[in-house]
Backbone as numpy.savetxt, mean C-alpha at the origin, in Angstrom:
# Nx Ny Nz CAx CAy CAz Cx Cy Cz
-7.91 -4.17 -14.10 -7.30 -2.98 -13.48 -5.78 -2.98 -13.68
-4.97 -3.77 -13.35 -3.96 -3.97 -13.45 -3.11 -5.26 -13.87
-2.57 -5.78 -14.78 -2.16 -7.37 -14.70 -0.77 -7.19 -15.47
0.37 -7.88 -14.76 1.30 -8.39 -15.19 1.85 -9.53 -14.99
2.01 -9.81 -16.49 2.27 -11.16 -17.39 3.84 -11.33 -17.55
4.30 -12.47 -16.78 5.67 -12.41 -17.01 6.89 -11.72 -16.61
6.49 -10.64 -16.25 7.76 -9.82 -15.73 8.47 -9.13 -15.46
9.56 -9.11 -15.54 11.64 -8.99 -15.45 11.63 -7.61 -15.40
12.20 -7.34 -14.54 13.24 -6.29 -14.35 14.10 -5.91 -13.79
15.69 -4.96 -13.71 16.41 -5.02 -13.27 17.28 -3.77 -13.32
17.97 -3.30 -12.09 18.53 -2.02 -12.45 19.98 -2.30 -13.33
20.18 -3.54 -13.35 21.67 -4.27 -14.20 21.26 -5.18 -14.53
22.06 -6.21 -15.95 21.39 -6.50 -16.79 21.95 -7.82 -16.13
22.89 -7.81 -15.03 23.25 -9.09 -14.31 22.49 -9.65 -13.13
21.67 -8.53 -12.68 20.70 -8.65 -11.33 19.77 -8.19 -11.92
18.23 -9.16 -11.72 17.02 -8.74 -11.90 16.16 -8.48 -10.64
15.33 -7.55 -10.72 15.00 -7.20 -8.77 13.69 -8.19 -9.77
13.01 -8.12 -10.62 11.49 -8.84 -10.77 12.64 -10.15 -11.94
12.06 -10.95 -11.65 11.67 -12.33 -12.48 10.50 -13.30 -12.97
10.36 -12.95 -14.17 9.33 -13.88 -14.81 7.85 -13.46 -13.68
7.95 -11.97 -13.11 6.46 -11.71 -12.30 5.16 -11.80 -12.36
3.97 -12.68 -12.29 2.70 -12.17 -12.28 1.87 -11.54 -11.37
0.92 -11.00 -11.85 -0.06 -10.11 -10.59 -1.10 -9.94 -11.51
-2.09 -9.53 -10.16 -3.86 -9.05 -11.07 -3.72 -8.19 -9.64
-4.43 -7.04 -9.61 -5.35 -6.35 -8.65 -6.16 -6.10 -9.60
-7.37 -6.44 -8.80 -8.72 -6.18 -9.56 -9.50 -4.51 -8.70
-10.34 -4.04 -9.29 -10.77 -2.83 -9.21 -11.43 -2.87 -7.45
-11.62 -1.72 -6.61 -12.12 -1.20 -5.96 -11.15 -2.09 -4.20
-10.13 -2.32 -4.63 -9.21 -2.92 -3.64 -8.50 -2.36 -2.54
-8.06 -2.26 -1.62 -7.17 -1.41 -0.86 -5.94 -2.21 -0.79
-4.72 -2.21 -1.00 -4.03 -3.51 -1.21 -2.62 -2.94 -0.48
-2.20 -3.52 0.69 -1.18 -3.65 1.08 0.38 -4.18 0.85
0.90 -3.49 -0.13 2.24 -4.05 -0.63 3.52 -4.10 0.21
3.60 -5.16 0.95 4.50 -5.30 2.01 5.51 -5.68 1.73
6.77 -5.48 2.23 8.34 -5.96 2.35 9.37 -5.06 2.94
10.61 -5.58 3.15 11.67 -4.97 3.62 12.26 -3.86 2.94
12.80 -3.19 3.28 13.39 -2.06 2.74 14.59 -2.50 1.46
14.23 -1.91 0.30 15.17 -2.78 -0.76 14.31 -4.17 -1.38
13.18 -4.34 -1.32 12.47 -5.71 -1.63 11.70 -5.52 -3.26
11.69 -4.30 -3.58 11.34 -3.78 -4.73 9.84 -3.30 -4.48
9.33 -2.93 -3.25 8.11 -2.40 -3.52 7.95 -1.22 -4.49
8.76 -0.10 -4.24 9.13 1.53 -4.90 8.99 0.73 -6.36
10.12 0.27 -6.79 9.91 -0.03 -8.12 8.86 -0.54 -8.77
8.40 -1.15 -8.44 6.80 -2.11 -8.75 6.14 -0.92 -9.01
5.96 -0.12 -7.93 4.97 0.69 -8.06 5.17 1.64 -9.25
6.47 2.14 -9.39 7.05 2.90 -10.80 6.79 1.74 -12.12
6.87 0.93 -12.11 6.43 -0.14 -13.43 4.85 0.45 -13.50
4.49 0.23 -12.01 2.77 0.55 -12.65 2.39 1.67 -13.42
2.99 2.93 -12.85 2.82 4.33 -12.66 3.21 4.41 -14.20
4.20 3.40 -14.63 4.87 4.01 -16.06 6.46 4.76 -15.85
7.02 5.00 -14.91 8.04 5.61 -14.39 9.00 4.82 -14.84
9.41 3.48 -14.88 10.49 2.86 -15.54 9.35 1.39 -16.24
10.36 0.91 -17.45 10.19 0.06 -17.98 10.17 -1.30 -17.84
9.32 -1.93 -17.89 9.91 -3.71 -17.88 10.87 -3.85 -19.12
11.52 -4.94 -18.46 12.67 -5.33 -19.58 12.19 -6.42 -20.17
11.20 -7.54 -19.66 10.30 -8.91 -20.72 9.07 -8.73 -19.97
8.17 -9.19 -20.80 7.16 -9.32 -20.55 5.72 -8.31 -20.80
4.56 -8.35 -20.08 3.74 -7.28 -20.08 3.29 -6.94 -19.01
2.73 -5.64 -19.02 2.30 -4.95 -18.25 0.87 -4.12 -18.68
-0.26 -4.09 -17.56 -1.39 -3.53 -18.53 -2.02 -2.53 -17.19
-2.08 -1.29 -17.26 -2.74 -0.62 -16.24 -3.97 0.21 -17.10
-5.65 -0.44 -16.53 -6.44 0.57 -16.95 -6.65 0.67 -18.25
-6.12 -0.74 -18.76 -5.84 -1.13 -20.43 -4.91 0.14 -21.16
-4.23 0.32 -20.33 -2.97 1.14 -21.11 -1.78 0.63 -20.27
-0.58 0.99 -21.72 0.91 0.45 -21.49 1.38 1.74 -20.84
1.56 1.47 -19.31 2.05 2.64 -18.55 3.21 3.81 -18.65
4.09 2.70 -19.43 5.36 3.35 -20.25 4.80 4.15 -21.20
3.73 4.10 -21.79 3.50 4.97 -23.02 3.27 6.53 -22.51
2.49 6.60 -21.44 2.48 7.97 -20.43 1.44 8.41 -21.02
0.63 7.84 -21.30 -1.01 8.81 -22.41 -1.19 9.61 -21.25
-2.08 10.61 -21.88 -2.80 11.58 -21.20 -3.68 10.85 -20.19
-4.86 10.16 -21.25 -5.68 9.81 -20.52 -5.11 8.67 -19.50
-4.22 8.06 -19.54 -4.33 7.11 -18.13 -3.24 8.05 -17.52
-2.78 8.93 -17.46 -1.90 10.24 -16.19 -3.18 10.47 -15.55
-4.09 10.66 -16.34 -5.46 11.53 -15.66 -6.21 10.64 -14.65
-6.01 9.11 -14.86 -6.37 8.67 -14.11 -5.39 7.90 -12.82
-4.67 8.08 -12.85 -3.70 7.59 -12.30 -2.54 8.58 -11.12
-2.45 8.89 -10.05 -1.35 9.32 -9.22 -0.99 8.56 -8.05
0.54 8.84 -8.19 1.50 8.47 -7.36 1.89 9.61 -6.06
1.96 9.05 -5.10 2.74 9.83 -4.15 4.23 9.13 -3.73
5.11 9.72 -4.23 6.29 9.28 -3.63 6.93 8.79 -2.45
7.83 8.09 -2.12 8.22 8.34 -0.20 9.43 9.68 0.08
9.78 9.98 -1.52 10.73 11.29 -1.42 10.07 12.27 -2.50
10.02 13.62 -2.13 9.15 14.03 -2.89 9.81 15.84 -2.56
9.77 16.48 -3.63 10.48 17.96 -3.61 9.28 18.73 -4.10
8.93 20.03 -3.15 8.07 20.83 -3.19 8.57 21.94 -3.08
8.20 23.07 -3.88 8.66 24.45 -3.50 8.73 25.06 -2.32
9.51 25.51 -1.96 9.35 25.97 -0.18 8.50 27.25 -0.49
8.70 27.84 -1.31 7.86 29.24 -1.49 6.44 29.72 -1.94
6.13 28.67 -2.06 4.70 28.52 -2.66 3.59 28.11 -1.83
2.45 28.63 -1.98 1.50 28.85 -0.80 0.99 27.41 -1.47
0.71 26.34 -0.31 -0.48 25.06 -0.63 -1.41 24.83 -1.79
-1.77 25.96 -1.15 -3.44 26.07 -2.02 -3.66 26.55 -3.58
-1.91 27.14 -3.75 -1.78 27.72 -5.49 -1.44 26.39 -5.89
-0.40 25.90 -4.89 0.21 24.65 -6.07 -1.05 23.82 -6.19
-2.00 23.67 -5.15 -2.69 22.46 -5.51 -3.90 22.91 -6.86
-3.79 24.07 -6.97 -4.99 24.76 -8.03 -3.74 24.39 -9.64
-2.61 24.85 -9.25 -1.57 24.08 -10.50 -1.81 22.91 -11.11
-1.77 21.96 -9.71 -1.98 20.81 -10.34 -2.86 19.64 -10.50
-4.23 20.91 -10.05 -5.75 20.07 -10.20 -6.11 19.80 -11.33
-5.82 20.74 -12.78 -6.29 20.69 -13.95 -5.80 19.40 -14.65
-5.26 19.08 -14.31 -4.50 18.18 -15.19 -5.42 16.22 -14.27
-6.31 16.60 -13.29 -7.19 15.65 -12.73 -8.53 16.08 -13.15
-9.30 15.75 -14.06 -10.82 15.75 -14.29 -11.55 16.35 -13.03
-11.50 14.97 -12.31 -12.12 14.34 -11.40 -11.99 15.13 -10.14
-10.94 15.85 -9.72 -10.34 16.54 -9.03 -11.15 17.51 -8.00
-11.37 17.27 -6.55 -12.82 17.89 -6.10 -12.02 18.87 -5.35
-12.53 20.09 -5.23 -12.00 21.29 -4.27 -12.39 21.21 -3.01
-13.49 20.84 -3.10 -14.22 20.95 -1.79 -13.86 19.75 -0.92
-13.69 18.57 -1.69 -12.92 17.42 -0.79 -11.96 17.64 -0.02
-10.79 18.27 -1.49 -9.28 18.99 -0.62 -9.41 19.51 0.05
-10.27 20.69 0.53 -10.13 21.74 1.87 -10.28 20.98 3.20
-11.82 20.25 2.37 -12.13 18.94 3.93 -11.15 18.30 4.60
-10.33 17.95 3.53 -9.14 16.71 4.14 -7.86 17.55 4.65
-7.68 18.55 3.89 -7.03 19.30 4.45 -7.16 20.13 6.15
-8.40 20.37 6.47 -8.93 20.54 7.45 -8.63 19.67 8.68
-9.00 18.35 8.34 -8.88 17.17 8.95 -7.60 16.86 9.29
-6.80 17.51 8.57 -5.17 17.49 8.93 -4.42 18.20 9.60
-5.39 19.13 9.90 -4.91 20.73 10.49 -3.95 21.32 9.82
-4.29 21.67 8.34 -3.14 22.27 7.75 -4.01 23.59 7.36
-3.40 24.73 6.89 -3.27 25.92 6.23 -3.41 25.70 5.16
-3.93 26.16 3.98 -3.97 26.13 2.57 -3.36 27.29 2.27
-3.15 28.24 3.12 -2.18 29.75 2.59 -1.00 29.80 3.73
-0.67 28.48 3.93 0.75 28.35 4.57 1.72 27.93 3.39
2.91 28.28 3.22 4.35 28.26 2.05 4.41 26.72 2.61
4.98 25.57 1.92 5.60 24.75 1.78 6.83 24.71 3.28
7.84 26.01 2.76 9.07 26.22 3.25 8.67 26.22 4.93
7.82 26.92 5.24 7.08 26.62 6.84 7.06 25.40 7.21
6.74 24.48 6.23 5.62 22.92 6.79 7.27 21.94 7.19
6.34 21.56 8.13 7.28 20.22 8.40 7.27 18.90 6.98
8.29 17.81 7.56 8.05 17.12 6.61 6.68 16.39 6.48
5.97 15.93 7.40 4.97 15.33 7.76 3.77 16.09 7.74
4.07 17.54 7.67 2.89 18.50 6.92 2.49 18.16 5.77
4.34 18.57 4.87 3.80 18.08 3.64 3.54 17.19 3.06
4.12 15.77 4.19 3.27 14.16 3.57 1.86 14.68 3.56
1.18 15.26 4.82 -0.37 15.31 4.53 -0.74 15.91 3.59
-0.11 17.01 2.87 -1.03 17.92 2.03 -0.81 16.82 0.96
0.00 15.98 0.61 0.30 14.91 -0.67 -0.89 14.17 -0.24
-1.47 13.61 0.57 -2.42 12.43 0.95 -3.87 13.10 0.41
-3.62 14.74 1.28 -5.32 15.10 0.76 -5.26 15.35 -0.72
-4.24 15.83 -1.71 -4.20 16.26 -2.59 -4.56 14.53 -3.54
-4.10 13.58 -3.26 -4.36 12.70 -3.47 -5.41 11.86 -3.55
-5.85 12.04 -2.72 -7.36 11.40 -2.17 -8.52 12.79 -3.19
-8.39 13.55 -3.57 -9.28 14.58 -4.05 -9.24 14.33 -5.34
-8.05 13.93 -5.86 -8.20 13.97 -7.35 -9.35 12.70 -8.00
-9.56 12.18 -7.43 -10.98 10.95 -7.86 -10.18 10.01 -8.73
-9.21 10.11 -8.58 -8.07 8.75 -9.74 -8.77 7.78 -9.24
-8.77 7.02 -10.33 -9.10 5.58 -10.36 -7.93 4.37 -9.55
-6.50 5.24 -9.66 -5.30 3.80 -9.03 -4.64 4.91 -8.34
-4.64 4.82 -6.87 -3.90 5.50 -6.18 -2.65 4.48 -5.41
-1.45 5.09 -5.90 -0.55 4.58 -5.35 0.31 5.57 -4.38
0.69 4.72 -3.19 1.29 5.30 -2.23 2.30 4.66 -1.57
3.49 5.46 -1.29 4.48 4.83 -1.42 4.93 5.36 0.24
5.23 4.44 0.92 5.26 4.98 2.87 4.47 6.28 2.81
3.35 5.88 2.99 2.75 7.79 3.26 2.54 7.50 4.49
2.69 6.78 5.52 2.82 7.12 7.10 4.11 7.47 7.54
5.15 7.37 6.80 6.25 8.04 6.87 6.45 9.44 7.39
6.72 9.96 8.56 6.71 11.20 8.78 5.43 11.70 9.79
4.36 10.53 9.87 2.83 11.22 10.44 3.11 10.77 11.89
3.01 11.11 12.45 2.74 11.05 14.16 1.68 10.00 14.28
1.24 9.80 15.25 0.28 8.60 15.65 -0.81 9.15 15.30
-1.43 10.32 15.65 -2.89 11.20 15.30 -3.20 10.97 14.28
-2.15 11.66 13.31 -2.13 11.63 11.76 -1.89 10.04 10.95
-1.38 8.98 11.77 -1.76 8.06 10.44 -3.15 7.88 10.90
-3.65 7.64 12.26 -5.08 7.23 12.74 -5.87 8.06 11.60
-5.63 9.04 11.42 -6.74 10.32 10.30 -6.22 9.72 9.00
-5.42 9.72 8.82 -4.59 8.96 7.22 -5.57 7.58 7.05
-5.84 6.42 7.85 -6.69 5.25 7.93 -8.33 5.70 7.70
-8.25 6.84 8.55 -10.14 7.05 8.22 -10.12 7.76 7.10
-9.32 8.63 6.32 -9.71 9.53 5.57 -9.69 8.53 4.25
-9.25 7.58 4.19 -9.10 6.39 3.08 -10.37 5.89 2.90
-9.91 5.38 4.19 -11.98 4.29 4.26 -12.89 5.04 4.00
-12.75 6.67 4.23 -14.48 7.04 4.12 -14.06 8.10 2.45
-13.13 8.39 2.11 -13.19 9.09 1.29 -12.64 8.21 -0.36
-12.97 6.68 -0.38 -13.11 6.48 -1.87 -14.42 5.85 -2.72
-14.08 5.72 -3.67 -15.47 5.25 -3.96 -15.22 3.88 -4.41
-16.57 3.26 -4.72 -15.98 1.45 -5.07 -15.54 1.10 -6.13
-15.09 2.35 -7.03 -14.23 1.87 -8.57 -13.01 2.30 -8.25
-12.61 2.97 -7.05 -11.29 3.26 -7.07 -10.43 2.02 -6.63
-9.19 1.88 -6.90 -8.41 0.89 -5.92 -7.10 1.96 -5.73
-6.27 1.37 -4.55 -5.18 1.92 -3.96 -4.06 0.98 -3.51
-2.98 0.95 -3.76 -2.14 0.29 -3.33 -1.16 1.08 -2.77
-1.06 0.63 -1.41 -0.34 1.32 -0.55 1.51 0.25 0.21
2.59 0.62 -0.51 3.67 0.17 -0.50 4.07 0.60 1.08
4.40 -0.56 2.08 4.92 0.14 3.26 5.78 -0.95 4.34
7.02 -0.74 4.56 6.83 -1.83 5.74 6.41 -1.68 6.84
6.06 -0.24 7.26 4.81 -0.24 9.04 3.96 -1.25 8.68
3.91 -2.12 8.98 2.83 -3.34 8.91 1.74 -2.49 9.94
1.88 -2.23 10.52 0.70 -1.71 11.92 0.05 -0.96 11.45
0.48 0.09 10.78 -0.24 1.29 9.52 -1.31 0.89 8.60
-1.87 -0.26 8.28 -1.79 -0.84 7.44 -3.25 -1.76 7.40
-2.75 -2.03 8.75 -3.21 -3.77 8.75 -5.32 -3.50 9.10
-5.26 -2.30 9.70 -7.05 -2.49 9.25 -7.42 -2.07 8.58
-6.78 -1.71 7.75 -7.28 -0.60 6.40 -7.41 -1.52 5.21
-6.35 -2.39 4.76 -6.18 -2.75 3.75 -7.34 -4.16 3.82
-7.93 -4.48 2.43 -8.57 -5.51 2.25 -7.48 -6.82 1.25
-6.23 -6.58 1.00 -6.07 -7.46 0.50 -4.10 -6.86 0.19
-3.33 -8.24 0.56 -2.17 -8.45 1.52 -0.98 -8.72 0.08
-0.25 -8.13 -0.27 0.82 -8.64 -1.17 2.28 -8.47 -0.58
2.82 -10.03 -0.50 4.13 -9.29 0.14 5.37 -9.96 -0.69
6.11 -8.70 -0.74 7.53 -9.16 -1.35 8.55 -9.67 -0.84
9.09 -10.45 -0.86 10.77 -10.08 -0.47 11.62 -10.96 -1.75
12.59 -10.41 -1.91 13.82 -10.75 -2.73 13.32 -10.45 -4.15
12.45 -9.77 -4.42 11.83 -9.76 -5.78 10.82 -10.68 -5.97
10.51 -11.38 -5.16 9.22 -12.73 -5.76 8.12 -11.88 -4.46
6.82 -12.27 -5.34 5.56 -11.95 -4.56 5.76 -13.55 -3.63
6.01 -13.58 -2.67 5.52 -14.77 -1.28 4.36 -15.03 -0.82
3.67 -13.94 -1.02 2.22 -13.92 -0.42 1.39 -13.32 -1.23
0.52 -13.48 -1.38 -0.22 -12.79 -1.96 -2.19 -13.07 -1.64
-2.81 -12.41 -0.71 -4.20 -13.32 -0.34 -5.02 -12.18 0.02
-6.09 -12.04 0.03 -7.03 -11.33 0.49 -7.32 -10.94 2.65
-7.27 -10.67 3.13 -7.50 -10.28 4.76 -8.32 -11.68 5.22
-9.71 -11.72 4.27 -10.65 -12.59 5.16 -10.00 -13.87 5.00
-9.39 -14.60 3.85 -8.72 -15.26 3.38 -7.80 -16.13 4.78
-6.41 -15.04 5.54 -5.76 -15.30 6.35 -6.59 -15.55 7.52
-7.73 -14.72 7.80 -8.81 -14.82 9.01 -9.56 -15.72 8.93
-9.71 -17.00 7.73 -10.26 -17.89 7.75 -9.85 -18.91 8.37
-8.25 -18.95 7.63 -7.26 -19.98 8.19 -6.60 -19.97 9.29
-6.22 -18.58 10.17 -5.69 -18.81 11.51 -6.05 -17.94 12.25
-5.93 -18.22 13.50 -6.31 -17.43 14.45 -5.01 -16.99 15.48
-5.22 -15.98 15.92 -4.55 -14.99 16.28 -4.82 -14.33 17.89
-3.53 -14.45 18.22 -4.14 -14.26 19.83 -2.84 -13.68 21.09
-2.87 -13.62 22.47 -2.03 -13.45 22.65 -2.14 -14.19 24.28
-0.85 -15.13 24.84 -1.01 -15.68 26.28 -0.05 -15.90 26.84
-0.34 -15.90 28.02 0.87 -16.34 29.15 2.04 -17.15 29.24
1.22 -18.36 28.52 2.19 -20.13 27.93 1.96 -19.99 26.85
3.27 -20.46 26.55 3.43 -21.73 25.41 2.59 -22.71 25.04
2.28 -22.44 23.69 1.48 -24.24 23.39 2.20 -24.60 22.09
2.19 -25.73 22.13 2.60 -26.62 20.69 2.13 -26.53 19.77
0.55 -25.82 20.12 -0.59 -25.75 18.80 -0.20 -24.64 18.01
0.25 -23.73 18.06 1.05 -22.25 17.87 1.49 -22.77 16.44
1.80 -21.93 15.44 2.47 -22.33 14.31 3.26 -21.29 14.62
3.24 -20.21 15.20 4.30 -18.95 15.11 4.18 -18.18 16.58
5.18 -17.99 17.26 4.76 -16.63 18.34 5.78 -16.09 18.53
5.91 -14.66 19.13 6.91 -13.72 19.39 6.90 -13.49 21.01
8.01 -13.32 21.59 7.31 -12.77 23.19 7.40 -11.51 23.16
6.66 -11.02 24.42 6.04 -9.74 24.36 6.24 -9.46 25.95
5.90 -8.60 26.40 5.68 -8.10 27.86 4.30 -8.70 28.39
4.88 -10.15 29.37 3.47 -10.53 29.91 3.29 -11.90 29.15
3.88 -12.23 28.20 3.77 -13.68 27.44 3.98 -13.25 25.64
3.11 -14.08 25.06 3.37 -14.37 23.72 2.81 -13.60 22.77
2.64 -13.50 21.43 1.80 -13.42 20.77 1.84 -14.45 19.57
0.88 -14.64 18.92 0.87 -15.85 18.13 0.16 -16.28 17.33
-0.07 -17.06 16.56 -1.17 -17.25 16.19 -1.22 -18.75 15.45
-2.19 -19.70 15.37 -2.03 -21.11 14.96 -3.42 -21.52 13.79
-3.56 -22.70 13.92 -4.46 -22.85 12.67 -6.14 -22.93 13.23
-7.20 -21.93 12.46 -8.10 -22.23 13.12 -9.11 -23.42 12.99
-9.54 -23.72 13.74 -10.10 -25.28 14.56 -11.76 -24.76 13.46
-12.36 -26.18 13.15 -13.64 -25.82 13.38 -14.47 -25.63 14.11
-15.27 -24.29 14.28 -16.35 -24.36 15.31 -15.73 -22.80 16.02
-14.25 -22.61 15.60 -13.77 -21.32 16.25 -13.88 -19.84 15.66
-14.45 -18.95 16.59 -14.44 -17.81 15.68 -13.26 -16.80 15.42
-13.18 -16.44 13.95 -12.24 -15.99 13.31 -11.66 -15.13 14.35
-10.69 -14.34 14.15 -9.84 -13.23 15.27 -9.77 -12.45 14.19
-9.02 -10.85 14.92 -8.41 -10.26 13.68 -7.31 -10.48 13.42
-7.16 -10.18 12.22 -5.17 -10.68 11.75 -4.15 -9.84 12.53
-3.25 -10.71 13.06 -2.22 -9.73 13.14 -1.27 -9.79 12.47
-1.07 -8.92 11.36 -0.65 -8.98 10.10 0.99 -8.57 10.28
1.62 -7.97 11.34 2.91 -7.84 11.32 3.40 -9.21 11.54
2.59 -9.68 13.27 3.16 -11.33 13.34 2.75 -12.28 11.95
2.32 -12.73 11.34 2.11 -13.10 9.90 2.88 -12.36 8.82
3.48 -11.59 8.29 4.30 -11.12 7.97 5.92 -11.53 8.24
6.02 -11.93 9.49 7.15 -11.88 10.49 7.47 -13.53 9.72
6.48 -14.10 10.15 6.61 -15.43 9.93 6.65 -16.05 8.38
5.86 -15.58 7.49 6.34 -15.93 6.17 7.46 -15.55 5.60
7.94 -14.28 5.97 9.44 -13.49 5.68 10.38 -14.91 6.33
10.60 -15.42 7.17 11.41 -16.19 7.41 11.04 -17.59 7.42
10.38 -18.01 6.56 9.99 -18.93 5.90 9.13 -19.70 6.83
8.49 -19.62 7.77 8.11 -20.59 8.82 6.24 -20.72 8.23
5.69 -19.76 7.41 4.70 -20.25 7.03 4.86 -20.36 5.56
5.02 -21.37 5.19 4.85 -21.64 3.71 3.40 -21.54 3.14
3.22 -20.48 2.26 1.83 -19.80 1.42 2.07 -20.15 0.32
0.76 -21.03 -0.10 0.41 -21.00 -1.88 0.25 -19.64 -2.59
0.44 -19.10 -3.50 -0.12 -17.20 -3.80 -1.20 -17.58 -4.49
-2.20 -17.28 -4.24 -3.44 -17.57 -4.86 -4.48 -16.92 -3.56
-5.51 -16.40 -4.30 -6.33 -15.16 -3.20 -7.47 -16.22 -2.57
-7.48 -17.27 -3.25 -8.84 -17.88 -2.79 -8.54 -19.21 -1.65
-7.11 -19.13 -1.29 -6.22 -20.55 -0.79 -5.41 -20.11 0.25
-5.29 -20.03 1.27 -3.97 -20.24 2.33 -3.61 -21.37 2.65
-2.53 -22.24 2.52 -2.19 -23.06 2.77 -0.82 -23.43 3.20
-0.57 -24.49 4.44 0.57 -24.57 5.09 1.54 -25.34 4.44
């Protein structure tokens, strides 16, 4: 589905945001691309998309060189931006008939659904919609086209609490198992039950990189009154801690809490092997 070999890139030829990079996402994934603002998620995702170039190395999306811009992998392939310019004057439902042809796969009847589900207008102008309108009409328009690599770049950006909750279900129930999606964001909370598999950046190097069940194998996750020593990480909270430490045999898994885990490898306190089949301290 996707693999890059090696690397580099840089907006100056004195600072590289990627070095010597590898990656695989394999097909039918939901993949959480996490980091700080400035960590190079946006860009990554433009290497994939084909939008800018690597400077060494390779890059392979869908067995095409993304830079080359073929037809056929555009057709399979869309991006949603986190900044994005839409006509204010143009009714929804024309632009999205504009720019269905150019998606095969592209279902009408999906779009209205999801659109529905959003409470939007399809013969409302752009220039009406809030910003967070028109994040949604980008999500349903997105989700309809049947692309094989959907990339998304903060699309909870702008949604109210209702709307990412509908943004999370309309994912899970509306792809199929050859699609994959990688969704660039730092709302860790947005995120964290949706996605099956965790990539996180900071400074340009992937730090993490593991599958959900993976982290839920190795620790457990919880929240209490005291302090214990057994803890590898906790934050306080209203009422005590939250935390999470290594799980014991015989204990059953928790769910991740993927911001506190996040929190803690960003500042080095859990040292991770990157490898999907390994967590290790």
């Amino acid at each position: 589905m996707i693999q890059l070999r090696n690397v580099s890139y840089g907006y100056r030829k004195l600072e590289k945001l990627f070095q010597h990079m590898n990656l695989e996402v394999r097909e039918g994934n939901i993949v959480g691309l996490l980091g700080k603002n400035g960590a190079g998620k946006s860009s990554l995702l433009r290497l994939t998309n084909g939008l800018l170039k690597v400077q060494h190395g390779d890059i392979s999306v869908l067995g095409h060189d993304p830079f080359k811009r073929s037809p056929y992998f555009l057709q399979k392939v869309i991006m949603i931006p986190e900044e994005y310019n839409l006509p204010d004057k143009t009714v929804m439902g024309k632009f999205a008939s504009s720019l269905a042809v150019f998606y095969p796969t592209f279902e009408k009847e999906k779009f209205h659904s999801l659109l529905q589900s959003f409470d939007l207008d399809p013969s409302k102008k752009f220039g009406k919609c809030s910003y967070g309108q028109r994040k949604k009409f980008l999500i349903a328009f997105a989700l309809s086209t049947g692309c094989k690599l959907l990339l998304l770049d903060e699309p909870t950006n702008g949604l109210d609490i209702p709307s990412k909750s509908i943004f999370r279900k309309m994912v899970a129930a509306n792809l199929r198992t050859d699609q994959t999606v990688i969704i660039s964001t730092h709302q860790v909370k947005d995120v964290e039950n949706l996605i099956d598999r965790v990539i996180l950046v900071d400074q340009g190097r992937i730090v993490l990189d593991q599958d959900m069940l993976a982290i839920s194998d190795h620790y457990s996750f919880g929240f209490s009154a005291q302090l214990s020593k057994e803890w590898i990480y906790s934050e306080k909270a209203q009422g005590g801690y939250h935390f999470f430490k290594r799980l014991t045999p015989g204990e059953n898994p928790t769910q991740v809490n993927l911001e506190l885990f996040f929190n803690a490898v960003s500042q080095g306190i859990v040292l991770v092997e990157s490898t999907q089949n390994e967590t290790v301290l």
